[in-house]
C-alpha positions as protocol buffer text, in pm:
chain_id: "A"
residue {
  index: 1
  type: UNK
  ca { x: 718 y: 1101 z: -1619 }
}
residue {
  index: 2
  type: UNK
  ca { x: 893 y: 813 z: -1746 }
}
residue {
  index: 3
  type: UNK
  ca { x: 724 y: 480 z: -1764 }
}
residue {
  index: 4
  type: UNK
  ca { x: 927 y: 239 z: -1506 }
}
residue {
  index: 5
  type: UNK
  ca { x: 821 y: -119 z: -1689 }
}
residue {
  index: 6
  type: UNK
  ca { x: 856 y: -378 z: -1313 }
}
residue {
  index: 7
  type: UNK
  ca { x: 949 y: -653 z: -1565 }
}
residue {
  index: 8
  type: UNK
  ca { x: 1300 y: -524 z: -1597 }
}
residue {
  index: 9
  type: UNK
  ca { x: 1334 y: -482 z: -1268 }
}
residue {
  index: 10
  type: UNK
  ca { x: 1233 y: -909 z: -1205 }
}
residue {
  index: 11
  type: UNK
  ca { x: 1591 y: -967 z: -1072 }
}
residue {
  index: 12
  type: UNK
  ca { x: 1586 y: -726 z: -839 }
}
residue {
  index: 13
  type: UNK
  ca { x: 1235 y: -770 z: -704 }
}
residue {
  index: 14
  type: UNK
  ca { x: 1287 y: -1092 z: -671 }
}
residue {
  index: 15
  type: UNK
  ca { x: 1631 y: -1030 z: -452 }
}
residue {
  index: 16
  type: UNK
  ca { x: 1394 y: -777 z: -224 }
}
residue {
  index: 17
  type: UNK
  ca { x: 1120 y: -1060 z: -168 }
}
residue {
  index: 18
  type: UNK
  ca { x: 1398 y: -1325 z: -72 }
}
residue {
  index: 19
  type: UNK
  ca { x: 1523 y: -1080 z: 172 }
}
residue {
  index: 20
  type: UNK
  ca { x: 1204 y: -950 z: 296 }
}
residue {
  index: 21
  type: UNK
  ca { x: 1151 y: -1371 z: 367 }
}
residue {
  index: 22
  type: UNK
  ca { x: 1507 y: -1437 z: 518 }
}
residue {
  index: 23
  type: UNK
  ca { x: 1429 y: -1100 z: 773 }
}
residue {
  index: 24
  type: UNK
  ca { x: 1033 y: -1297 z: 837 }
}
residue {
  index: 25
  type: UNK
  ca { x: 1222 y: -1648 z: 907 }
}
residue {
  index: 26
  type: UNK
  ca { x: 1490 y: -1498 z: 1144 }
}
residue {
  index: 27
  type: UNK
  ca { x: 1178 y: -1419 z: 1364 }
}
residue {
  index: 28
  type: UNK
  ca { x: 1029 y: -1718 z: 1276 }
}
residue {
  index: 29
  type: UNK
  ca { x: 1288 y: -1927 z: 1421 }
}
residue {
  index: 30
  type: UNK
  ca { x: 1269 y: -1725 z: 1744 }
}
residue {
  index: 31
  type: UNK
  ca { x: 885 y: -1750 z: 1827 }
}
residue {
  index: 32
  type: UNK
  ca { x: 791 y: -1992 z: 2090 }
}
residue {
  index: 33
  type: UNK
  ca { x: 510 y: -2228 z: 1917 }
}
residue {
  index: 34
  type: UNK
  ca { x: 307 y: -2243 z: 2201 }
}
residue {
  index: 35
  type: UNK
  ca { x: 253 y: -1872 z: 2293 }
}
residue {
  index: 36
  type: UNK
  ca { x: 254 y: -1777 z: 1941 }
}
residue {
  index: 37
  type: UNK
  ca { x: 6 y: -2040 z: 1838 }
}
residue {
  index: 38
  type: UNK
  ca { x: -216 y: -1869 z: 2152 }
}
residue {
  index: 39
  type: UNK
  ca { x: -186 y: -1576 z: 2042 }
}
residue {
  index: 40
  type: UNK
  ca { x: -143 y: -1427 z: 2387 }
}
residue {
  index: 41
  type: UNK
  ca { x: 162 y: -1349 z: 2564 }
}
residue {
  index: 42
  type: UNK
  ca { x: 429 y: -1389 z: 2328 }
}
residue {
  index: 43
  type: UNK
  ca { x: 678 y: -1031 z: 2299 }
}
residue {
  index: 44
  type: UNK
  ca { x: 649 y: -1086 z: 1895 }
}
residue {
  index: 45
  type: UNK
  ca { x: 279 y: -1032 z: 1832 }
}
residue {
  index: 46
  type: UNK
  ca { x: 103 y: -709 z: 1868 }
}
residue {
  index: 47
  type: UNK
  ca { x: -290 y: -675 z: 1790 }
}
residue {
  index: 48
  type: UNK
  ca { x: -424 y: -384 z: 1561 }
}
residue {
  index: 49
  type: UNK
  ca { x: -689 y: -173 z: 1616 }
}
residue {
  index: 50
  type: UNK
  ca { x: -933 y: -431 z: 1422 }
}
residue {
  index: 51
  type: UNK
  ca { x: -742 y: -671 z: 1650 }
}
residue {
  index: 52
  type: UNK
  ca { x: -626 y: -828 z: 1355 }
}
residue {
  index: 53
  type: UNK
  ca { x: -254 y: -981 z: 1477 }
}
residue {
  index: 54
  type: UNK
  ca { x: 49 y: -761 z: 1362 }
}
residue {
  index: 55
  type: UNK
  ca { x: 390 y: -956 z: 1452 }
}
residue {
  index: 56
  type: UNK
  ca { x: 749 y: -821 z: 1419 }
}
residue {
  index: 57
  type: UNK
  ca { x: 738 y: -1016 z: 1109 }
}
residue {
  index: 58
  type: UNK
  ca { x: 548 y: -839 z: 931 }
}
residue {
  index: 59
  type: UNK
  ca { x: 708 y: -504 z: 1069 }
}
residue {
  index: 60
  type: UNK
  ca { x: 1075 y: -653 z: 950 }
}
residue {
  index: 61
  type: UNK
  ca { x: 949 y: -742 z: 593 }
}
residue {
  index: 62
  type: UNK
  ca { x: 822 y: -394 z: 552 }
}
residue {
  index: 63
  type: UNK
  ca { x: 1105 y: -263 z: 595 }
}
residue {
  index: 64
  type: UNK
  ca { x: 1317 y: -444 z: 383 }
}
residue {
  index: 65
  type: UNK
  ca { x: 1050 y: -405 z: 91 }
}
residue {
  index: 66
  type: UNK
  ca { x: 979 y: -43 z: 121 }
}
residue {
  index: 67
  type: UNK
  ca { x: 1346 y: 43 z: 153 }
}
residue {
  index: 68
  type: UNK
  ca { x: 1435 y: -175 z: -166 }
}
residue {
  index: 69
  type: UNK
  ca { x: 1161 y: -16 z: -421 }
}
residue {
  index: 70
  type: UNK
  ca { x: 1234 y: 319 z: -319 }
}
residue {
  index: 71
  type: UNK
  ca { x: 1611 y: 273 z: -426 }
}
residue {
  index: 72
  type: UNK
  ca { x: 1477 y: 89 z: -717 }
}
residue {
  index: 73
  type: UNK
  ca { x: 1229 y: 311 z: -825 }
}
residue {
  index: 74
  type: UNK
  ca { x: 1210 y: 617 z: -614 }
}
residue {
  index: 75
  type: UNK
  ca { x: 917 y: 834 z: -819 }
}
residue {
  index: 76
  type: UNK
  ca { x: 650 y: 524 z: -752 }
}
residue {
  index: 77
  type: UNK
  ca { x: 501 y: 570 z: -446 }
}
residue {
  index: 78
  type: UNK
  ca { x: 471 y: 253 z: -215 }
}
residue {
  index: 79
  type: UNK
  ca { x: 135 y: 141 z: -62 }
}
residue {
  index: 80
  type: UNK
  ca { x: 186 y: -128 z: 247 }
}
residue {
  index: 81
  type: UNK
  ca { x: -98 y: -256 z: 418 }
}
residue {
  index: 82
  type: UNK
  ca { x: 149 y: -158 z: 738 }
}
residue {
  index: 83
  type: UNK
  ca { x: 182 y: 194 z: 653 }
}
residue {
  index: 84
  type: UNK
  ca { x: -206 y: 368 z: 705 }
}
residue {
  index: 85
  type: UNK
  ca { x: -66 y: 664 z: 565 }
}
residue {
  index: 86
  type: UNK
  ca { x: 18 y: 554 z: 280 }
}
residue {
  index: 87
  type: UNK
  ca { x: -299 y: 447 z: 122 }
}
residue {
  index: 88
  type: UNK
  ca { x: -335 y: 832 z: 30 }
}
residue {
  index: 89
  type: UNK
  ca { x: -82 y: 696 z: -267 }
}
residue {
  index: 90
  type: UNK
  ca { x: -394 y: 457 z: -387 }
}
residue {
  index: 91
  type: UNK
  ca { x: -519 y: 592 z: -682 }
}
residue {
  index: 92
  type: UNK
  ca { x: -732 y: 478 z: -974 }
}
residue {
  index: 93
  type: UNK
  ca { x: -476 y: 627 z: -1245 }
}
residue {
  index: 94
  type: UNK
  ca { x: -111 y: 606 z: -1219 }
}
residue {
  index: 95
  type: UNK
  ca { x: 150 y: 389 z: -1051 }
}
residue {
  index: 96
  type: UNK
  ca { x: 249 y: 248 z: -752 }
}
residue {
  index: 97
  type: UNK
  ca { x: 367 y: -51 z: -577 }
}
residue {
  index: 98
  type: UNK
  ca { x: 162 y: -241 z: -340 }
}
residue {
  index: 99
  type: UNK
  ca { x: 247 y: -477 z: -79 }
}
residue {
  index: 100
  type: UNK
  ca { x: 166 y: -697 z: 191 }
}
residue {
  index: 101
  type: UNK
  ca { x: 472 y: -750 z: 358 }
}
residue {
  index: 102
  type: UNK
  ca { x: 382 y: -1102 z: 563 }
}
residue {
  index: 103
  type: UNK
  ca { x: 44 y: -1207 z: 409 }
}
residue {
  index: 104
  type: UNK
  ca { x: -104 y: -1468 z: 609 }
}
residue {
  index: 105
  type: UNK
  ca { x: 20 y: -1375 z: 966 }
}
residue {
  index: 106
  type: UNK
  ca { x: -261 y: -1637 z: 1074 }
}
residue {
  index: 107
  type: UNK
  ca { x: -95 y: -1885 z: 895 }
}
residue {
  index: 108
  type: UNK
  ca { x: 254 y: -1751 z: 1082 }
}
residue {
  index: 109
  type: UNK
  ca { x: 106 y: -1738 z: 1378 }
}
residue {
  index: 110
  type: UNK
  ca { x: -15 y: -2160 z: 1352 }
}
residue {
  index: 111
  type: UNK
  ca { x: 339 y: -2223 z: 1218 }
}
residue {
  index: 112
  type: UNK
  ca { x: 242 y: -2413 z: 965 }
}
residue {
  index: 113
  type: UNK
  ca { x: 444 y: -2235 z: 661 }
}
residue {
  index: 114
  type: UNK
  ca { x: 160 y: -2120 z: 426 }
}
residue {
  index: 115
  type: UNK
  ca { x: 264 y: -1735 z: 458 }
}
residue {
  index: 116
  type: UNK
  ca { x: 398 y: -1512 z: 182 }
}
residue {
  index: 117
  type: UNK
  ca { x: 539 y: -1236 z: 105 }
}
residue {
  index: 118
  type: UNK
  ca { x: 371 y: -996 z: -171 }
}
residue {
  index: 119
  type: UNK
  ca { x: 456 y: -708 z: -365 }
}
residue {
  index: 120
  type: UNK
  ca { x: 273 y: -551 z: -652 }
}
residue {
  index: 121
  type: UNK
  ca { x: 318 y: -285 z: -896 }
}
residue {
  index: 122
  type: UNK
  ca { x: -17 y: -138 z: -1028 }
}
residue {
  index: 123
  type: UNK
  ca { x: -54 y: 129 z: -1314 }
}
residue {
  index: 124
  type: UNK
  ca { x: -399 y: 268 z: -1408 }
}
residue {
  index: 125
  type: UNK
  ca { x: -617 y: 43 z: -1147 }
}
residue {
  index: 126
  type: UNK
  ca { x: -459 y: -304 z: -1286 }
}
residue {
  index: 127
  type: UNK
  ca { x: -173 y: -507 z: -1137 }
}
residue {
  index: 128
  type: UNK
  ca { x: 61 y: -547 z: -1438 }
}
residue {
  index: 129
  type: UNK
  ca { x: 338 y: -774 z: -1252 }
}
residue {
  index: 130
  type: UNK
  ca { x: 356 y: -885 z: -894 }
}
residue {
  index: 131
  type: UNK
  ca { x: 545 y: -1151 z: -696 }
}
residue {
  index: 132
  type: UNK
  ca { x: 446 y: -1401 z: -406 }
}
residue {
  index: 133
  type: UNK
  ca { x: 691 y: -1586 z: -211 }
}
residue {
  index: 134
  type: UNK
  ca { x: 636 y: -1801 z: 45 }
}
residue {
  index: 135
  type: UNK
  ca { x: 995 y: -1787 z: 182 }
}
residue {
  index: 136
  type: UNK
  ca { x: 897 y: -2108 z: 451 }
}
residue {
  index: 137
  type: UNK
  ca { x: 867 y: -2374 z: 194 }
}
residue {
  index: 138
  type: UNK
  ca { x: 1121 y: -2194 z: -102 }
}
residue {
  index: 139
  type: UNK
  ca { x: 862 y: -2159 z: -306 }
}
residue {
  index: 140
  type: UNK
  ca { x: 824 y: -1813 z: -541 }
}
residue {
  index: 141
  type: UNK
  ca { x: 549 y: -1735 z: -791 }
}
residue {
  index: 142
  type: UNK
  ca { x: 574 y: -1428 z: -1018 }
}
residue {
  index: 143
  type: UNK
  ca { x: 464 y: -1266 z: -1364 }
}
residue {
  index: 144
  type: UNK
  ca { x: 163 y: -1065 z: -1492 }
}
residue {
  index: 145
  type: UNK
  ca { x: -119 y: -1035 z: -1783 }
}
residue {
  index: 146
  type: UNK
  ca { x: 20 y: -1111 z: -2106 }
}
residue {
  index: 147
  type: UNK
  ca { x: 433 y: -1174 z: -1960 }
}
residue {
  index: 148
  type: UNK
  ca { x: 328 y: -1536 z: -1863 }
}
residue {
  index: 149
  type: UNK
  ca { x: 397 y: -1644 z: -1490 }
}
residue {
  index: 150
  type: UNK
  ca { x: 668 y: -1861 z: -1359 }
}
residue {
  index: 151
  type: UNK
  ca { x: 774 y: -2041 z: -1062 }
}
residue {
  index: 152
  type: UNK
  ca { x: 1100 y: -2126 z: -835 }
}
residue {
  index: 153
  type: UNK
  ca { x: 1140 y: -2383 z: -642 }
}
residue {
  index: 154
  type: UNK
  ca { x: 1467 y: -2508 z: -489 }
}
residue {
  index: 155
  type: UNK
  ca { x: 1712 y: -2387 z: -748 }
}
residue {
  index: 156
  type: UNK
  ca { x: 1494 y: -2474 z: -1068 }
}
residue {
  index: 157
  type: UNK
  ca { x: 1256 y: -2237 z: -1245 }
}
residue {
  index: 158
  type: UNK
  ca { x: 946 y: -2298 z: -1452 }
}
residue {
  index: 159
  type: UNK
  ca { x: 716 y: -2159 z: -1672 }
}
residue {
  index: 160
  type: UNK
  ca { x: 326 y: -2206 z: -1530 }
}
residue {
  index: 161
  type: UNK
  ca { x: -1 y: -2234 z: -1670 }
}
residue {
  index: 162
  type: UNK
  ca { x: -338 y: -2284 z: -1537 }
}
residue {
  index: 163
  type: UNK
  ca { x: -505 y: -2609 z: -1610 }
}
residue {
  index: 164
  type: UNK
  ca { x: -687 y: -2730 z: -1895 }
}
residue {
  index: 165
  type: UNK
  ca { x: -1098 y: -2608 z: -1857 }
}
residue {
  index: 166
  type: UNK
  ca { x: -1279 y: -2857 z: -1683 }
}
residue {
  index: 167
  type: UNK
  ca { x: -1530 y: -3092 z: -1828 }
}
residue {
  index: 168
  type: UNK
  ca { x: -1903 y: -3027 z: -1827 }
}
residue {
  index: 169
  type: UNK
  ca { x: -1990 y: -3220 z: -1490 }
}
residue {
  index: 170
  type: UNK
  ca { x: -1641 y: -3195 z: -1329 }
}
residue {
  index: 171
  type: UNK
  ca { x: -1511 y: -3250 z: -1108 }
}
residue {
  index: 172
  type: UNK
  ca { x: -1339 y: -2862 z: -961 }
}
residue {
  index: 173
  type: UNK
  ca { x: -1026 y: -2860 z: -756 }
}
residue {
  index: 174
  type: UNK
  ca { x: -1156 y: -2623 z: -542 }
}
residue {
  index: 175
  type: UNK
  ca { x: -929 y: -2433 z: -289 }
}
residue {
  index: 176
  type: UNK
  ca { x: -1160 y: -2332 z: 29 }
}
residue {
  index: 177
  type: UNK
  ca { x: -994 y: -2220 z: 358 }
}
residue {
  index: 178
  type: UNK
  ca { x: -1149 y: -2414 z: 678 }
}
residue {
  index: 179
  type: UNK
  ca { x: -1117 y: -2054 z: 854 }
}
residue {
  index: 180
  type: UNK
  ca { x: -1342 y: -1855 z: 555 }
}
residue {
  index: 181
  type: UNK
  ca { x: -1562 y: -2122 z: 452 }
}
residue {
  index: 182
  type: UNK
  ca { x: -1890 y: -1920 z: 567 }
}
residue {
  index: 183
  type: UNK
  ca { x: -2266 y: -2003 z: 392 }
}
residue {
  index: 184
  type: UNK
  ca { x: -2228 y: -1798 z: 106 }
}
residue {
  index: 185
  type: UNK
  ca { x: -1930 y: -1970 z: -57 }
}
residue {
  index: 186
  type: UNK
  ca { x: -2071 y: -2304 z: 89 }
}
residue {
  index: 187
  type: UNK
  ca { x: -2361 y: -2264 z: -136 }
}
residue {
  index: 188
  type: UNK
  ca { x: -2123 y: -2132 z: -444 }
}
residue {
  index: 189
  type: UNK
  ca { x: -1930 y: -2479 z: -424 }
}
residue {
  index: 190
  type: UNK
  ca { x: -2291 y: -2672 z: -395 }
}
residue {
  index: 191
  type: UNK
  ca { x: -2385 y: -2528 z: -735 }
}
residue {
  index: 192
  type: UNK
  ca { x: -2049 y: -2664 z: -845 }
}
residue {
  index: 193
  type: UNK
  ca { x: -2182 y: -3003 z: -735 }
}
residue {
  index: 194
  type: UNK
  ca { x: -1846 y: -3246 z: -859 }
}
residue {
  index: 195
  type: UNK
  ca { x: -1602 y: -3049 z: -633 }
}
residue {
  index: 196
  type: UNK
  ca { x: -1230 y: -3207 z: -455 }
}
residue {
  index: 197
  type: UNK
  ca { x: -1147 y: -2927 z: -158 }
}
residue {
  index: 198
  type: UNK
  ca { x: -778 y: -2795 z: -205 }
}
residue {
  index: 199
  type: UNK
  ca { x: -675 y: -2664 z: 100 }
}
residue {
  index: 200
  type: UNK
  ca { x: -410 y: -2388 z: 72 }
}
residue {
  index: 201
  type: UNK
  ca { x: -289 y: -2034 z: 313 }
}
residue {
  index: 202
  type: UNK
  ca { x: -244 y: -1692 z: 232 }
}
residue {
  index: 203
  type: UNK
  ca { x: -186 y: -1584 z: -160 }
}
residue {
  index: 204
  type: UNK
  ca { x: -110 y: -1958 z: -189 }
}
residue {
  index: 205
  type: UNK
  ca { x: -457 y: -1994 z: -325 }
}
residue {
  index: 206
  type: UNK
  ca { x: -381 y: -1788 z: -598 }
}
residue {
  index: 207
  type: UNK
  ca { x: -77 y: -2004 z: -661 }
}
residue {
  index: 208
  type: UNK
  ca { x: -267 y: -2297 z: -693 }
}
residue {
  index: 209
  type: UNK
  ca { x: -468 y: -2232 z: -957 }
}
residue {
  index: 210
  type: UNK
  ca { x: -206 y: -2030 z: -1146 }
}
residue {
  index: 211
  type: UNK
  ca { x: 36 y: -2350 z: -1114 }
}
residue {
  index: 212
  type: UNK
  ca { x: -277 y: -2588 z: -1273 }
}
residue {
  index: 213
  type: UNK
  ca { x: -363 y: -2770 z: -867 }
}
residue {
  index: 214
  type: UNK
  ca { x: -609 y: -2613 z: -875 }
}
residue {
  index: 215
  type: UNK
  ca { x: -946 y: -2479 z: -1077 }
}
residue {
  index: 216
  type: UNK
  ca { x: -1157 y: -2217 z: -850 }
}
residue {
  index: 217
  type: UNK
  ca { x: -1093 y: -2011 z: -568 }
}
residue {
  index: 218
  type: UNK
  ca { x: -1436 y: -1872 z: -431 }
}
residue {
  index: 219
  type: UNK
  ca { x: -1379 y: -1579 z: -161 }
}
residue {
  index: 220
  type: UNK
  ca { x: -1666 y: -1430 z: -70 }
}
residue {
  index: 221
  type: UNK
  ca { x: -1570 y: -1309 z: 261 }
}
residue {
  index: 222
  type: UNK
  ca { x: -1361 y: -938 z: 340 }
}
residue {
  index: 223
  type: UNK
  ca { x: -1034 y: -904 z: 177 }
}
residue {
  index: 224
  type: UNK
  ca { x: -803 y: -591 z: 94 }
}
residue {
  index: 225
  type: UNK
  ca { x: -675 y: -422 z: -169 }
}
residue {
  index: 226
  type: UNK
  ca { x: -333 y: -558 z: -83 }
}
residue {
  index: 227
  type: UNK
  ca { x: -428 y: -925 z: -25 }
}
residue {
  index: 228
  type: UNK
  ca { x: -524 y: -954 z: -405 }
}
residue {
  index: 229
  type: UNK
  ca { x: -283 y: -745 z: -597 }
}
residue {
  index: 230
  type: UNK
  ca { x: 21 y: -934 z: -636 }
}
residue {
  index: 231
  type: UNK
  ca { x: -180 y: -1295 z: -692 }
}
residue {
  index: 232
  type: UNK
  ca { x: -401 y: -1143 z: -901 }
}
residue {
  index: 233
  type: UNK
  ca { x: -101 y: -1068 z: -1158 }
}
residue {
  index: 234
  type: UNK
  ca { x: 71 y: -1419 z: -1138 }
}
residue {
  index: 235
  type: UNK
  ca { x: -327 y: -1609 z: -1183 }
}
residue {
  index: 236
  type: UNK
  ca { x: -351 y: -1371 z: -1517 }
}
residue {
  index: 237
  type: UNK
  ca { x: -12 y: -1432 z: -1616 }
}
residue {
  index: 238
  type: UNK
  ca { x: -59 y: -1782 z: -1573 }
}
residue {
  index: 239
  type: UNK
  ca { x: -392 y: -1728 z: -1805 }
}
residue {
  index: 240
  type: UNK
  ca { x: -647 y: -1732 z: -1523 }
}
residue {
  index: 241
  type: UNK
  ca { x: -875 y: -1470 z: -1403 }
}
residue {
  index: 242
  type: UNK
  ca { x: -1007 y: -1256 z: -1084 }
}
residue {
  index: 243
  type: UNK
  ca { x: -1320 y: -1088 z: -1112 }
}
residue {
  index: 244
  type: UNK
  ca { x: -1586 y: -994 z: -930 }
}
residue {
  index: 245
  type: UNK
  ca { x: -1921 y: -1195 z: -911 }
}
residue {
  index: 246
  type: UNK
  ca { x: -2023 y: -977 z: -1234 }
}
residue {
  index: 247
  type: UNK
  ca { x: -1708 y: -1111 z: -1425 }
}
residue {
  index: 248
  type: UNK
  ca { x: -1554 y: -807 z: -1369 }
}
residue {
  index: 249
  type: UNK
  ca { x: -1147 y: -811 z: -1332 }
}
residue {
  index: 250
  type: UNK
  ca { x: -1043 y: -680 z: -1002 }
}
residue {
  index: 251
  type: UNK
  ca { x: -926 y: -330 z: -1013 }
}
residue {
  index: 252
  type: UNK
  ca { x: -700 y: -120 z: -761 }
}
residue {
  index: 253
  type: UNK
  ca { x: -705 y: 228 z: -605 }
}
residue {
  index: 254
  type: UNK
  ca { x: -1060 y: 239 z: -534 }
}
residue {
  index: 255
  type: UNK
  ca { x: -1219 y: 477 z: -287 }
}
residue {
  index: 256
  type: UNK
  ca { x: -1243 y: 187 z: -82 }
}
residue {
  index: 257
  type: UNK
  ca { x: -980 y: -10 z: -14 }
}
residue {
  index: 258
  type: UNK
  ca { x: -1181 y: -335 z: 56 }
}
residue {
  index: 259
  type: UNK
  ca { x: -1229 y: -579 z: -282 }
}
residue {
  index: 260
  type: UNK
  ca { x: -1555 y: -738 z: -398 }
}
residue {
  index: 261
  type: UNK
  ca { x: -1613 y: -1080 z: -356 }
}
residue {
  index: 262
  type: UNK
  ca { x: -1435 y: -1256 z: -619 }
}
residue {
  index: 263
  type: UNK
  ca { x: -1381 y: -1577 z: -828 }
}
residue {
  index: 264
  type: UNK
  ca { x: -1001 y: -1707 z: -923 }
}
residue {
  index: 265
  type: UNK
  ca { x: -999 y: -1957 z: -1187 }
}
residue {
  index: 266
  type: UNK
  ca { x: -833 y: -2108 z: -1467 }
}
residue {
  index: 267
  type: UNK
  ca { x: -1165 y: -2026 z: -1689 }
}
residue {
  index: 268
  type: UNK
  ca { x: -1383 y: -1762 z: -1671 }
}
residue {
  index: 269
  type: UNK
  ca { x: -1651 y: -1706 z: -1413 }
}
residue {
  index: 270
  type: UNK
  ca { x: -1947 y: -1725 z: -1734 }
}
residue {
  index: 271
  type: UNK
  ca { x: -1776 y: -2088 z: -1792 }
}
residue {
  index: 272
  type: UNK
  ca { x: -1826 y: -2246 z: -1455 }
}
residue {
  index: 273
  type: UNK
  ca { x: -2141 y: -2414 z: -1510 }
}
């Protein structure tokens, strides 16, 4: 089977990640703040079976995505974190693309913009190129390991780079979500000791530290294959990393579709002292 290379397919996959956002923001517009925010009682959020919220949001987007790739590429199988039958596709060698249509629906839900839209394509276990878009505040973050990373914003585009490594003693730009900020990665930003908190949703994290705001991102709480994938290509393009706590880089189509707990940073994990 041919080789289908995503980076000359950027155009496009960018057009299918600004229309996956326009279909999220034409629901956006119609939810009513105060029974979203709730959670309860509002026709445009649904609860899975984890009772993790699912909103017609994320349903549109999905769409939209899984429609475009398959015209674009219809021998790679697609993998959507809305589609349970399609994590058969996972698998440690190959391709496929992988995508969370409305990461963040939390962040949605609070209507306070920090959601994104993420699509991945993953050959042999790594993401090689992926694309993040967080169609609420125009911003759009894409690239992979060694094709650098870049960023839009309003009409202008941008090549990105992590920062600089940081000095013995600090201080870290840490970005810690209120909502995930349990003991464990409490006591991982302790041993930092000279930290400044960097408070960011969704793959928006990731962004941050591939656009040089911020140093670290500690999760050490539950994540999926699918949350990562995308991010993980635009930190690495940017020249920043994602392992696990070993120092181990992140890999995809694993038995299980949960990820380790992992370290994002412009350095690598060994270097944070």
């Amino acid at each position: 089977m041919r080789h289908i290379d995503p980076e000359t397919l950027t155009a496009e996959l960018l057009d299918l990640a600004d229309r996956a956002g326009q279909a999220i923001l034409e629901i956006y517009a119609q939810a009513d703040p105060a029974r979203t925010a709730a959670g309860s009682g509002d026709p445009l959020v649904a609860y899975k079976a984890n009772e993790s919220p699912l909103t017609l949001a994320d349903l549109a987007s999905h769409d939209v995505i899984c429609a475009g790739l398959r015209r674009l590429a219809a021998s790679v199988p697609v993998v959507s974190e809305e589609d349970d039958a399609s994590l058969d596709d996972r698998k440690p060698q190959g391709d496929f693309w992988l995508i969370d249509p409305l990461d963040g629906t939390k962040e949605f839900l609070a209507r306070n913009d920090e959601f994104t839209v993420n699509i991945a394509f993953v050959r042999d276990g790594a993401p090689i190129w992926g694309v993040v878009f967080a169609p609420a505040l125009g911003q759009m973050y894409w690239g992979g390991r060694g094709r650098g990373a870049r960023r839009r914003a309003s009409a202008s585009i941008e090549p990105i780079r992590v920062a600089t490594p940081v000095p013995p003693g600090g201080p870290y730009r840490v970005v810690a979500s209120k909502s995930h900020l349990n003991a464990e990665t409490s006591d991982f930003i302790a041993r930092l000791e000279n930290v400044e908190l960097v408070q960011a949703g969704s793959s928006l994290k990731f962004c941050r530290i591939a656009e040089g705001l911020a140093d670290v991102y500690p999760r050490l709480a539950p994540t999926c294959e699918w949350d990562t994938a995308a991010a993980q290509a635009v930190v690495e393009g940017a020249g920043g990393s994602v392992t696990d706590l070993q120092g181990v880089r992140l890999r995809y189509g694993k038995a299980e579709v949960l990820n380790p707990h992992f370290i994002a940073a412009s350095q690598p994990l060994a270097a944070l002292s």
